[in-house]
Legacy VTK file of the C-alpha trace (Angstrom):
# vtk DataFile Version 3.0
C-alpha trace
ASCII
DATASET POLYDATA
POINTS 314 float
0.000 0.000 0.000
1.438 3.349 -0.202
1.156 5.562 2.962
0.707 9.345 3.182
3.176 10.677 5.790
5.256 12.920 7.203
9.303 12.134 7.514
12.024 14.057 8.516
13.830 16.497 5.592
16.535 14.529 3.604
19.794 15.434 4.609
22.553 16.389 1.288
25.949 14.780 0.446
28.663 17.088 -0.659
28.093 16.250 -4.224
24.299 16.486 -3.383
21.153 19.668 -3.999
18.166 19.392 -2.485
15.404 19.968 -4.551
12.129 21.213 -3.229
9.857 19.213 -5.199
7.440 21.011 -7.694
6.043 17.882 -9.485
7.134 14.559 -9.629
5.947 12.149 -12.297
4.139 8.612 -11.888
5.396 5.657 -14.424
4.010 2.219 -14.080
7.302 1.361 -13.023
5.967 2.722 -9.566
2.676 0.946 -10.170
4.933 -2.496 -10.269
7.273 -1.523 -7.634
4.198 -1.350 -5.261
1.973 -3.966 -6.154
5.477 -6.596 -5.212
5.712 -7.453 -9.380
9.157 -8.864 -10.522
10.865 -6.165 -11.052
14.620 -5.678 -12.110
16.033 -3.171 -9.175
15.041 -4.026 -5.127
11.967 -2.022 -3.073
12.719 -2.318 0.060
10.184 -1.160 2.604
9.454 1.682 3.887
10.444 3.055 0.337
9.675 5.994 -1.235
8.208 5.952 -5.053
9.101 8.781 -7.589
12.042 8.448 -10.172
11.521 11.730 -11.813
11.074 14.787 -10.670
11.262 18.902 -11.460
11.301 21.831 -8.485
13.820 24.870 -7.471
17.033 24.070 -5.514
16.823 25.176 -1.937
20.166 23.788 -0.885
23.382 22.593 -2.049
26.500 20.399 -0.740
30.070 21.539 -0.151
31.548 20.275 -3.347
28.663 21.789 -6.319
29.610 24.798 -7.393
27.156 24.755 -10.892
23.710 25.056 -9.357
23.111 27.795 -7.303
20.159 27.791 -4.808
16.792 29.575 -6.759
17.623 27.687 -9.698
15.025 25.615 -11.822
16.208 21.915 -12.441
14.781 18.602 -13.373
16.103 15.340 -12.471
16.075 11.040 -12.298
16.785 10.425 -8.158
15.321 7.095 -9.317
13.514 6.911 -6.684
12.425 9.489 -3.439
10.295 11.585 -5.725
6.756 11.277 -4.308
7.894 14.175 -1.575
8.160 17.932 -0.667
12.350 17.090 -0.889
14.630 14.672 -2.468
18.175 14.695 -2.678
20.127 14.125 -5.555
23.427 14.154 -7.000
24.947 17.150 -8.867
26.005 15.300 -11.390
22.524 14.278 -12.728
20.342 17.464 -12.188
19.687 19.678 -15.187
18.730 23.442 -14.693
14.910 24.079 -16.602
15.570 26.594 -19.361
12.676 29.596 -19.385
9.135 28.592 -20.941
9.144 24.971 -19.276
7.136 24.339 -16.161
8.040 21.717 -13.472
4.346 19.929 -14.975
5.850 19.759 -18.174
9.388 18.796 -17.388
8.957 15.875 -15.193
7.257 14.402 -18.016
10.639 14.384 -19.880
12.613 12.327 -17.455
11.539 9.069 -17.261
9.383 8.854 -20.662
11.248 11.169 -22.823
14.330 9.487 -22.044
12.955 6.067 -22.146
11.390 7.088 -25.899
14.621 9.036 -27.248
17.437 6.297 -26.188
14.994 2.934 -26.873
14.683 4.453 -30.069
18.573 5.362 -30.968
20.379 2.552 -28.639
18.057 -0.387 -28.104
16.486 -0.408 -31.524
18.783 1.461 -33.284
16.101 2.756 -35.623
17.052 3.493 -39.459
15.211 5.773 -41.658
13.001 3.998 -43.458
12.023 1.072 -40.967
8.663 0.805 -40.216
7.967 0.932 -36.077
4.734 -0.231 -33.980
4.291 1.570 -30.222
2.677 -0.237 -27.851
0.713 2.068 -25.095
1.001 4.477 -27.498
-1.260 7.415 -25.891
0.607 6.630 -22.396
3.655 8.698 -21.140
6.247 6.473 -23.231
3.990 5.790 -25.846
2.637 9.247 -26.605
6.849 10.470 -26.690
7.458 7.285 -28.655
5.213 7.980 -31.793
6.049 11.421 -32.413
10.134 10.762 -32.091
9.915 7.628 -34.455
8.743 10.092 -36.807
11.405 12.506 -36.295
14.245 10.296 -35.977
13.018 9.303 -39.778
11.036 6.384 -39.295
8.880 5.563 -42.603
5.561 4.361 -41.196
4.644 4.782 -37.205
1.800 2.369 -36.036
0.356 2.841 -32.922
-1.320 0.337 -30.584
-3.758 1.350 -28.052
-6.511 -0.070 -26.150
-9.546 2.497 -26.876
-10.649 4.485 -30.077
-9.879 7.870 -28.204
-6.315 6.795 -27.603
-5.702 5.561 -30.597
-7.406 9.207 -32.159
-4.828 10.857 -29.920
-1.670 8.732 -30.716
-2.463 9.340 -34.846
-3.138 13.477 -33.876
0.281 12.817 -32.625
1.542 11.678 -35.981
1.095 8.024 -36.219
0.616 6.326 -39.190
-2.561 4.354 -38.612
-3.467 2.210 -34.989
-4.927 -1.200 -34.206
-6.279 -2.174 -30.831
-3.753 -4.347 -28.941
-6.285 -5.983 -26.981
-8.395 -7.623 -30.010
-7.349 -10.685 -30.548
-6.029 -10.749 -34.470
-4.303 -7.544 -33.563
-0.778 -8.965 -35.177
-2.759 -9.602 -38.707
-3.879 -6.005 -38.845
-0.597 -5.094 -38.205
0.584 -6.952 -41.500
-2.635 -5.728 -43.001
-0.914 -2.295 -42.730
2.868 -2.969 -43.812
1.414 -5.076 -47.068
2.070 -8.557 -45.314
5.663 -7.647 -44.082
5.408 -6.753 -40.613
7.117 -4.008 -38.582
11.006 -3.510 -38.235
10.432 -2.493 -34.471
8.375 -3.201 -31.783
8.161 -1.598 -28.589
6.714 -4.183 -26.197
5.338 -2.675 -22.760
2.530 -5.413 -21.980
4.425 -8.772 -21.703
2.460 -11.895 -21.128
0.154 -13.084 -23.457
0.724 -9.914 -25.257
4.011 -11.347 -26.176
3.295 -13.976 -28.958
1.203 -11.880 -30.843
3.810 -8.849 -31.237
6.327 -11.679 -32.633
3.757 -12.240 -35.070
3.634 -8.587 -36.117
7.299 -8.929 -36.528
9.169 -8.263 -40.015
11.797 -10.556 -40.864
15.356 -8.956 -39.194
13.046 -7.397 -36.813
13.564 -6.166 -33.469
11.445 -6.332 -30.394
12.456 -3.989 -27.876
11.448 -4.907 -23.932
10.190 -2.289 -21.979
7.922 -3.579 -19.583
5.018 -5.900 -19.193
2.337 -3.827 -17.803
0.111 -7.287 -17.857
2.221 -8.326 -14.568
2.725 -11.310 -16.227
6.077 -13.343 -17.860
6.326 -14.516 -20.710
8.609 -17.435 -22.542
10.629 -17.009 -25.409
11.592 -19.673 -27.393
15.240 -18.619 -29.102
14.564 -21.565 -31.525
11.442 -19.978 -33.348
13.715 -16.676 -33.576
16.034 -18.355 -35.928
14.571 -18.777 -39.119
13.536 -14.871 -39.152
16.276 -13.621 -37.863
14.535 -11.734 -34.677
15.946 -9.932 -31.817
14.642 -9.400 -28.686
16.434 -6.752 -26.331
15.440 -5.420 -23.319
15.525 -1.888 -21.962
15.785 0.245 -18.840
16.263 3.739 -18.619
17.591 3.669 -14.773
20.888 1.713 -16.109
21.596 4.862 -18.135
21.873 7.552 -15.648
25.289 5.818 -15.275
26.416 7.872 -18.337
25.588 11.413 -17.306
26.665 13.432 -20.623
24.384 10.825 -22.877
21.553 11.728 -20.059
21.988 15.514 -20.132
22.265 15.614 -24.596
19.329 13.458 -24.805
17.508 15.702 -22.157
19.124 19.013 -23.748
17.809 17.618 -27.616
13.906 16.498 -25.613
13.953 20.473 -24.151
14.609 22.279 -27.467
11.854 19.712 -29.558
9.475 20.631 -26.649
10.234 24.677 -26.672
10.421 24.474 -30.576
6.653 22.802 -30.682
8.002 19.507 -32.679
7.042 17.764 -29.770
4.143 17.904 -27.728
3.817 16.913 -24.179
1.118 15.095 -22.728
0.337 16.026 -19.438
-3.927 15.600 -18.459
-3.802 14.217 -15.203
-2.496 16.261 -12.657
-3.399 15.667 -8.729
-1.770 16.528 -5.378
0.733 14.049 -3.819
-1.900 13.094 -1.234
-3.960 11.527 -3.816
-0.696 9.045 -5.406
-2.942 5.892 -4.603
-5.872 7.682 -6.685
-2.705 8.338 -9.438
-1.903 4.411 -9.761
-5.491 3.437 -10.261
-5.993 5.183 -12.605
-2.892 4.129 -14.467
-3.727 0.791 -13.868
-6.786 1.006 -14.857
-5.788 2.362 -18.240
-7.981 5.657 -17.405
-5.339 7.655 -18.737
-3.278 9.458 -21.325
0.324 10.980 -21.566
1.727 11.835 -18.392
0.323 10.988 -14.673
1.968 13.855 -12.294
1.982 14.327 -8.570
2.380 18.337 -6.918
3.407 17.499 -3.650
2.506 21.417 -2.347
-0.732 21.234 -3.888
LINES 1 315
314 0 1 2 3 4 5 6 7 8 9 10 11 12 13 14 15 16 17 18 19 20 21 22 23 24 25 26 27 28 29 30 31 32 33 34 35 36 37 38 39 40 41 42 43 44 45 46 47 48 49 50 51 52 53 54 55 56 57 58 59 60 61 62 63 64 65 66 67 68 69 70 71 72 73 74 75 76 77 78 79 80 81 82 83 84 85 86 87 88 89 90 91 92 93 94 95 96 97 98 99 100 101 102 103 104 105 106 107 108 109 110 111 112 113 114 115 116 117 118 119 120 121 122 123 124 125 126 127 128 129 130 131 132 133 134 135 136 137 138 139 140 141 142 143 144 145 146 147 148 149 150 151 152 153 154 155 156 157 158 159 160 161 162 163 164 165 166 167 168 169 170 171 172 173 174 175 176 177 178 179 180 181 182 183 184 185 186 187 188 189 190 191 192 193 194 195 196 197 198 199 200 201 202 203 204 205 206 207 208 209 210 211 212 213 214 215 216 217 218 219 220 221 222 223 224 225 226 227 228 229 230 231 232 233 234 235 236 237 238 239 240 241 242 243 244 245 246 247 248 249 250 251 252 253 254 255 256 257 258 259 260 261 262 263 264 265 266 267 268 269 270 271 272 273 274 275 276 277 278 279 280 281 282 283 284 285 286 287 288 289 290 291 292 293 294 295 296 297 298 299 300 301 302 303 304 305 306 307 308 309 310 311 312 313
C-alpha cells in the first residue's frame, strides 16, 4: 500500500542539492514496484516511489559549485520523488531553461528518455524502418510515436486499447493504430505494412501480449522490452527466432543515468523539440501528492493518457 506521511527532511551529500519538489511524475514502473511485481532493481520497505522529478534548488552540498540555490532543475533520483524534498546528486540534475514548467518537465525524465534512447540505442532505428508503439497514448507511448517520426522512421503504427487513444496517438503523428487488446491484432498489423510486418516493436505489456507482437514482426526485426504492464512473464523460445532472424532486447532507462553526458544531450535535444513545438507533451492528469494511490489506479486502470503527475505542495 502506499502511505501518506510525514518524515524528517533529507539530509545532502557534498556532491548532493536538495530539490524542493514542484512535481514529480508517476510511471508504471511505480505501479509495479508497489503492487510486489518482478521487477529488475530491489523495493525495500518503507520506500519511497518517484524516479523523476522537477522543483527549485533550496540547498546545495560543499563540493557543487554549478547550481546555485533559486535555480530551476529537473532530475532522475530514481527513486524518493513522491515528496516535498529529495536529494540528488549534482552530477545528474539539469537546470529548466525559461518557458518549461516543473508539470511539463517531469514528463521528460523518465518517458522522454525512455522514448529518445529505446529508439537510438536499443532499436537502433534506421530511416526507413517501419515501427509499432505499444501504449502508445501513455507517457512512453505518446513520446514514442512522435520521435519515431522525427528520428526518420517511414511508417509509425500505434497500438492502443480504446478508439480515443488511438485518435490521440495518430493526432500525434502516427501512421494508422490497431487495438492491442483484439485478438487478431498482429494480422492487422501486417494488413498495414502489405504482409511484411514491422522492423520495431516496442513491447510494454508482456504476457500473453508477447506472442502476438512476434507475429507482427518483419523478418530482421527487433522487439524492444520495456515492460510488461500485464504483470505477467512470458517465454521465449530462441529456436522460433532463428529462421527470421529476430531480436529481442530489453531496456531500462535507470541503467543509463550511469552515463551522465548521454543523459543531459538526450535531455538538452527532448527540451529544445518541446520549446520548438516539434514535440508535444502530454500532461492531463495532474493531482496533489496526497492523492498518489488515486494516481496508480488510474494508471492501472488504463484511465489515462500521456503523463500521470503528482504536486506534492498542492
Amino acid at each position: 500500500m502506499l502511505v501518506y506521511e510525514e518524515v524528517l527532511d533529507p539530509k545532502i551529500a557534498d556532491d548532493e542539492v536538495l530539490i524542493r519538489v514542484e512535481a514529480a511524475g508517476v510511471n508504471f514502473a511505480d505501479v509495479m514496484r508497489r503492487r510486489g511485481d518482478d521487477y529488475p532493481e530491489p523495493s525495500p520497505t518503507p520506500f519511497t516511489l518517484g524516479a523523476e522529478v522537477a522543483g527549485t534548488v533550496v540547498a546545495v552540498g560543499k563540493a557543487v559549485t554549478s547550481l546555485p540555490v533559486g535555480t530551476p532543475v529537473l532530475a532522475a533520483p530514481g527513486a524518493g520523488g513522491y515528496a516535498q524534498y529529495v536529494r540528488v546528486p549534482a552530477a545528474i540534475v539539469m537546470p529548466l531553461p525559461p518557458g518549461l514548467d516543473s508539470v511539463r518537465a517531469s514528463a521528460l525524465v523518465a518517458h522522454g528518455l525512455t522514448a529518445a534512447l529505446v529508439l537510438r540505442k536499443a532499436a537502433r532505428l534506421a530511416p526507413g524502418e517501419t515501427v509499432l508503439v505499444e501504449a502508445a497514448a501513455g507517457g512512453v507511448g505518446s513520446f514514442a510515436v512522435q520521435l519515431a517520426r522525427l528520428y526518420g522512421a517511414g511508417k509509425v503504427i500505434a497500438a492502443a486499447s480504446s478508439p480515443a487513444k488511438r485518435a490521440l496517438a495518430e493526432r500525434l503523428g502516427a501512421d494508422s493504430s490497431v487495438d492491442y487488446t483484439a485478438p487478431d491484432w498482429a494480422e492487422q498489423v501486417r494488413a498495414l505494412t502489405d504482409g511484411k510486418g514491422v522492423d520495431v516493436i516496442l513491447e510494454t505489456a508482456g504476457g500473453d501480449n508477447l506472442a502476438e507482437a512476434f507475429k507482427a514482426l518483419a523478418p530482421f526485426g527487433r522487439l524492444i522490452f520495456i515492460g510488461q504492464s500485464s504483470g505477467k512473464s512470458s517465454l521465449i523460445d530462441p529456436w522460433k527466432l532463428t529462421v527470421p532472424n529476430h531480436t529481442v532486447t530489453s531496456f531500462y532507462v535507470g541503467a543509463y543515468l550511469a552515463f551522465p553526458d548521454l543523459i543531459q544531450a538526450t535531455l538538452t535535444e527532448l527540451i529544445g523539440l518541446v520549446l520548438s513545438g516539434k514535440v508535444t507533451l502530454q500532461t492531463e492528469t495532474v493531482l496533489p501528492l496526497s492523492q498518489a494511490a488515486e494516481a496508480h489506479r488510474l494508471l492501472e486502470g488504463r484511465s489515462t493518457t500521456g503523463k500521470v503527475v503528482l504536486q506534492p505542495w498542492a
